[in-house]
C-alpha positions in Angstrom: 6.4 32.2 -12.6 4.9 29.2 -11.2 3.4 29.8 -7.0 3.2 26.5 -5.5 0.6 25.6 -2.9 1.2 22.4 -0.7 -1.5 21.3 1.4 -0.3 19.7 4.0 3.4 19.1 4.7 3.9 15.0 6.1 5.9 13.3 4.6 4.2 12.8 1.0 4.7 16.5 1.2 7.9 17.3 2.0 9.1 14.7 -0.9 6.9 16.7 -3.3 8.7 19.9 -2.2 12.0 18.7 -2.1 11.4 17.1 -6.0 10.2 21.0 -7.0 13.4 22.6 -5.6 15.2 19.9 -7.4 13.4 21.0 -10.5 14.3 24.7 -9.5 10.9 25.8 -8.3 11.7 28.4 -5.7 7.9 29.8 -5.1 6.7 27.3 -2.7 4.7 27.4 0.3 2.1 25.3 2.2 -1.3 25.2 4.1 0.0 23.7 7.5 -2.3 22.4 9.8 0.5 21.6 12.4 -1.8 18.2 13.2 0.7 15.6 11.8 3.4 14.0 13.3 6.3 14.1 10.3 8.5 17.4 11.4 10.0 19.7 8.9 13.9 20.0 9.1 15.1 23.7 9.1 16.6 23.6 6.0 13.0 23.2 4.3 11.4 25.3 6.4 13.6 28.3 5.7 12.7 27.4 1.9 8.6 27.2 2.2 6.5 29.8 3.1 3.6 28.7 5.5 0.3 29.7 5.9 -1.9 28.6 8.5 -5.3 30.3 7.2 -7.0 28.7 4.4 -8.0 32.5 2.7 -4.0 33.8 3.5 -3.0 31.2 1.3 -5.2 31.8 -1.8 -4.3 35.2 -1.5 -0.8 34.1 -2.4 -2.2 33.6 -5.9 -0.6 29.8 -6.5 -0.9 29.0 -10.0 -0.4 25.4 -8.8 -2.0 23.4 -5.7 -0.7 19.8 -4.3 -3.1 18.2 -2.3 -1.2 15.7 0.1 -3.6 16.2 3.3 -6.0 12.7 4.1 -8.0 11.5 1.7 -10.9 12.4 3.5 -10.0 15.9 2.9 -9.1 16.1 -1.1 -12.8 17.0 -2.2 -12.6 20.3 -0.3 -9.5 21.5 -1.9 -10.4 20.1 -5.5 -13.5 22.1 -5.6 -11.5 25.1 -4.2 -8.9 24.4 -6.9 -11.0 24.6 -9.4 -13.3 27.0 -8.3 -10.1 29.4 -8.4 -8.9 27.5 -11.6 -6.0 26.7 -10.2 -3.4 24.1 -11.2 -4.1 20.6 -9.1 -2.1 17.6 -8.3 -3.8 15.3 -5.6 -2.7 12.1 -4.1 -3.9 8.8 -4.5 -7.3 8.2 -4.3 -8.6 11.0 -5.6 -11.1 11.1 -2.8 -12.7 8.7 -0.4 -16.0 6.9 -1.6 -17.9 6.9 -5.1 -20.9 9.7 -4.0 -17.4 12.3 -3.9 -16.4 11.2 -7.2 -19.7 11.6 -8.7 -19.2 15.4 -7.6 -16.0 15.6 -9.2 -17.4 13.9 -12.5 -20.3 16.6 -12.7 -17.5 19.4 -13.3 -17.3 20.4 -16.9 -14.3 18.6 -19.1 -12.5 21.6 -19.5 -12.8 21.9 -15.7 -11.3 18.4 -15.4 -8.2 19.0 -17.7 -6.7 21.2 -14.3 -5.9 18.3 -12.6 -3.9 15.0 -12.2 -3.7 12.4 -9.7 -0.4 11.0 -8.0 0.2 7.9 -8.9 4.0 8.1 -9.8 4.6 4.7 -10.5 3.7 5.3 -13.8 6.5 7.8 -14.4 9.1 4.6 -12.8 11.2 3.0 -15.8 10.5 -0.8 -14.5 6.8 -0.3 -15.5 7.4 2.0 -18.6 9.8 -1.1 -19.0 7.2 -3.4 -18.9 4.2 -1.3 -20.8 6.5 -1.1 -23.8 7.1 -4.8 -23.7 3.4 -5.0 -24.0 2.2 -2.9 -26.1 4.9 -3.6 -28.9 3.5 -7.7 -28.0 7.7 -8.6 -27.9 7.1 -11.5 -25.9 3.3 -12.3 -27.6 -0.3 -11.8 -26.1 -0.6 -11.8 -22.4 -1.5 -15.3 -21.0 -2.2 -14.1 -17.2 -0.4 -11.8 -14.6 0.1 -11.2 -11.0 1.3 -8.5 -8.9 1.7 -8.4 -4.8 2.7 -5.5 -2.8 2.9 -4.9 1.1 4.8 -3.1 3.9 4.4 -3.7 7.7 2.3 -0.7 8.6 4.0 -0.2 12.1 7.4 0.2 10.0 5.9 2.7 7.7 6.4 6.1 9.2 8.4 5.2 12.3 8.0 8.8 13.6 4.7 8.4 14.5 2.3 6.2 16.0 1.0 3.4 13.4 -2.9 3.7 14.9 -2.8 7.4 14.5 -2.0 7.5 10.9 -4.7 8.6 8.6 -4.1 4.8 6.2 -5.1 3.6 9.8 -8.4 4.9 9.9 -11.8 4.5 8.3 -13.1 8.0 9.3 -10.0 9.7 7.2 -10.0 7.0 4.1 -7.4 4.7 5.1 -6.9 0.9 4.3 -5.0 -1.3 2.8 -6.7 -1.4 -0.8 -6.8 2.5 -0.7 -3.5 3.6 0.4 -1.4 0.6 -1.8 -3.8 1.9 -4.7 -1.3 1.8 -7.2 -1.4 -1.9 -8.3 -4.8 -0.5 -9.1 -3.8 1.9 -11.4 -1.2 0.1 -12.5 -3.4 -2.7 -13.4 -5.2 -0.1 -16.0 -2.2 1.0 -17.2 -0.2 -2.0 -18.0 -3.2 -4.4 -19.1 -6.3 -1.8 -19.9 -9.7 -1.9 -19.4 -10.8 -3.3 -15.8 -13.8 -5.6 -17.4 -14.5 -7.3 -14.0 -13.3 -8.1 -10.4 -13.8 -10.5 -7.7 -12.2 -9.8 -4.5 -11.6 -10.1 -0.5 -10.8 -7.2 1.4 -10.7 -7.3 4.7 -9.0 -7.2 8.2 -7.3 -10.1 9.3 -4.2 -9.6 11.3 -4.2 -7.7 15.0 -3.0 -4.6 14.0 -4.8 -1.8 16.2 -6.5 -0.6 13.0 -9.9 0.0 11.5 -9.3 -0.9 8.2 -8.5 -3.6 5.7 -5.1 -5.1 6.2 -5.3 -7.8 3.8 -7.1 -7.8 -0.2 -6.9 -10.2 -2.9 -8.0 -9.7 -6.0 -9.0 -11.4 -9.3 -9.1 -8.8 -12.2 -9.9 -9.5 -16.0 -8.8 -6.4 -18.4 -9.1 -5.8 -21.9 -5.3 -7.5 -22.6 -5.0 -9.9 -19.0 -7.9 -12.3 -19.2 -6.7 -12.8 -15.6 -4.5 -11.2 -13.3 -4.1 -11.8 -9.8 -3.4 -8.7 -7.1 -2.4 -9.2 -3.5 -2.4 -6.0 -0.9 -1.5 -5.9 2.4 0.1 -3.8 5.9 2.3 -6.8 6.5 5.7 -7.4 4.6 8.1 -6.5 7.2 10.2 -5.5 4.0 8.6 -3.5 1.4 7.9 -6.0 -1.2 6.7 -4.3 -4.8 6.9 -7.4 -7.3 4.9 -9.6 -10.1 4.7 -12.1 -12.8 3.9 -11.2 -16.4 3.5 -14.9 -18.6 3.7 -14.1 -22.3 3.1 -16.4 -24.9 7.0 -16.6 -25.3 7.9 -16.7 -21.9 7.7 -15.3 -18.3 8.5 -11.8 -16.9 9.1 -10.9 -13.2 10.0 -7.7 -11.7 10.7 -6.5 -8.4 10.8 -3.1 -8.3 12.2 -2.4 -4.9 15.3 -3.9 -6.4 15.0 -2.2 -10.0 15.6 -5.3 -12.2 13.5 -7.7 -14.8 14.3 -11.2 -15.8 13.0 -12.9 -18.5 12.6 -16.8 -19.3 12.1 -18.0 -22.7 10.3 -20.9 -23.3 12.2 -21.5 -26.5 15.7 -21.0 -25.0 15.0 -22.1 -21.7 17.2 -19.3 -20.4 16.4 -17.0 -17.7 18.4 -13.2 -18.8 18.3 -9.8 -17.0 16.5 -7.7 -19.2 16.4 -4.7 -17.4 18.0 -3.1 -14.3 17.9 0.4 -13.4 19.9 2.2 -10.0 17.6 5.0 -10.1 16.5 6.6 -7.1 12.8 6.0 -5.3 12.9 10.7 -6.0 13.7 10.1 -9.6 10.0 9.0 -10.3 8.7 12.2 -7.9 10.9 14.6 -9.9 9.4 13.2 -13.5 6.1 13.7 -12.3 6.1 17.0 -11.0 7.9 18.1 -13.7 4.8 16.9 -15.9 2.7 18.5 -13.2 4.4 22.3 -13.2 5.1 22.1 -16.9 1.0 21.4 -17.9 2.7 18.1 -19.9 -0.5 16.3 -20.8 1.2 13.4 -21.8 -0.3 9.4 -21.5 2.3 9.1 -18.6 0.3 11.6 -16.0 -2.7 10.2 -14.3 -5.6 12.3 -15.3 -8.6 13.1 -13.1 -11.3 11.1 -15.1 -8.1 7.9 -14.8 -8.3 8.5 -11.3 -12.1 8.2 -10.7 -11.8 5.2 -12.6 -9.4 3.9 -10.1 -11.2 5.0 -7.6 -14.3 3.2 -9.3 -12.1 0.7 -8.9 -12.0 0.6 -5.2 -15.4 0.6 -4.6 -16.4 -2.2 -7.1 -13.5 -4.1 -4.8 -15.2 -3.4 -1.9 -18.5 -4.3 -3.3 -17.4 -7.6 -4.3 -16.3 -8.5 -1.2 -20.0 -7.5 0.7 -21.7 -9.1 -1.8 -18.9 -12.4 -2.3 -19.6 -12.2 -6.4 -17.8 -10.9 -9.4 -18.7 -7.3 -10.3 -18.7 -6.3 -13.7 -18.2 -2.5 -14.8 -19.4 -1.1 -17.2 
């Protein structure tokens, strides 16, 4: 029987929870700090046990840990998840600067096979969509690519105060580039090896924040010789789209809505090539159900993928201190 161990229960956590019970997981509890502002309704309380002591809670046993607290916080409970070999699915990024993945890279492989990062998009049919478009070349070679996501960060979590969130603050890993991480990863995914990157990240707007608000980047891959990405905190709708050009023709997606078009050059005709009404929890439920059933499949995020991503990151960050390309290796 699988023990499930939440640390901490916003509201990252409380949709991982609520995608285990939908998957029938009924051993469930969490570390609970009480710090953050995202309440937990009665119904969901009455179905997690809480611990409030970090030792109580390993006592439990959990054969599985999800680590949902601030970023600044993931290296702790990594080390303790493998220290206990324990089962470990972390959020996006894996941790907050390069000298903590470093740590996590100097654990054994076997060691490293215990855990998987949460970037669910992966798990989402408009980009499985898209990567099998790719990789089976149905449209040609990739000619270039861009991809733009943003939220106004005031509308995020409306329970709380915008300032005091943790994507608010420097000191607990926050910022644009790392919370909307996923077009990172996704970038990897979809178009391969990140080759090289050029990039602006900074903080523009007059949001009460410490943090980048705004990043553009230009990324070569392995299969996109370019491909644009633009991050920011302020879309006052979420906006989750981009532009694939193919030799044949031109691909856009907006996920938010679920649908593709594509227009051939040939034709001349733009078609629906794709639409899907499935809900934002479907992609949660796949990817815990990878997570709780040890599926190591391409689709789950592993550790090593993660560091990359958060490799990643820091190159971006690096670029924009030093206003050059940045090659890796």
């Amino acid at each position: 029987m699988n023990r499930i161990l939440i640390i901490g229960l916003g509201s990252i956590g409380q949709r991982h929870v609520n995608a285990l019970l939908e998957l029938g997981e009924t051993e469930i509890a969490a570390l609970r700090t009480n710090k953050g502002q995202k309440k937990v309704g009665p119904e969901l309380e009455q179905k997690v046990l809480s611990f409030h002591i970090e030792e109580e809670a390993l006592g439990w046993e959990p054969t599985h840990m999800i680590i949902s607290n601030p970023t600044s916080l993931h290296i702790h409970y990594i080390k303790l998840a493998e220290k206990h070999n324990i089962k470990y699915f972390v959020e996006k990024p894996v941790c907050e600067n390069l000298s903590e993945t470093e740590e996590i890279s100097a654990m054994s492989e076997k060691k490293l096979k215990n855990g998987i990062v949460g970037y669910q998009l992966r798990f989402h049919g408009v980009f499985l969509f898209i990567k099998e478009c790719i990789d089976s070349h149905k449209y040609g070679d990739i000619v270039t690519a861009r991809m733009h996501v943003g939220q106004y960060l005031p509308f995020w979590h409306p329970y709380e105060d915008y300032r005091k969130g943790y994507y608010a603050q420097k000191s607990l890993g926050g910022g644009a580039l790392k919370t909307l991480s996923h077009e990172l990863d996704l970038a990897r995914f979809l178009f391969g090896k990140i080759n090289s990157i050029f990039s602006k990240v900074e903080k523009l707007s007059k949001l009460e924040i410490d943090v980048d608000d705004v990043c553009d980047l230009i990324v070569q891959t392995d299969d996109c010789k370019r491909l644009t990405i633009h991050i920011n905190f302020l879309d006052p709708q979420i906006v989750r789209t981009g532009t694939v050009y193919f030799d044949k023709g031109v691909m856009q997606y907006d996920f938010m809505k679920g649908v593709i078009h594509f227009s051939d050059y040939t034709t001349k005709e733009t078609k629906e090539v794709y639409n899907t009404n499935e809900g934002i929890n479907a992609q949660y439920i796949r990817q815990m159900q990878h997570f709780v059933m040890h599926d190591e499949s391409s689709l789950s995020c592993k550790i090593t993928e993660g560091i990359e991503a958060m490799k990643f990151i820091e190159a971006c960050e690096l670029s924009n201190h030093q206003n050059k390309t940045i090659c890796l290796d």
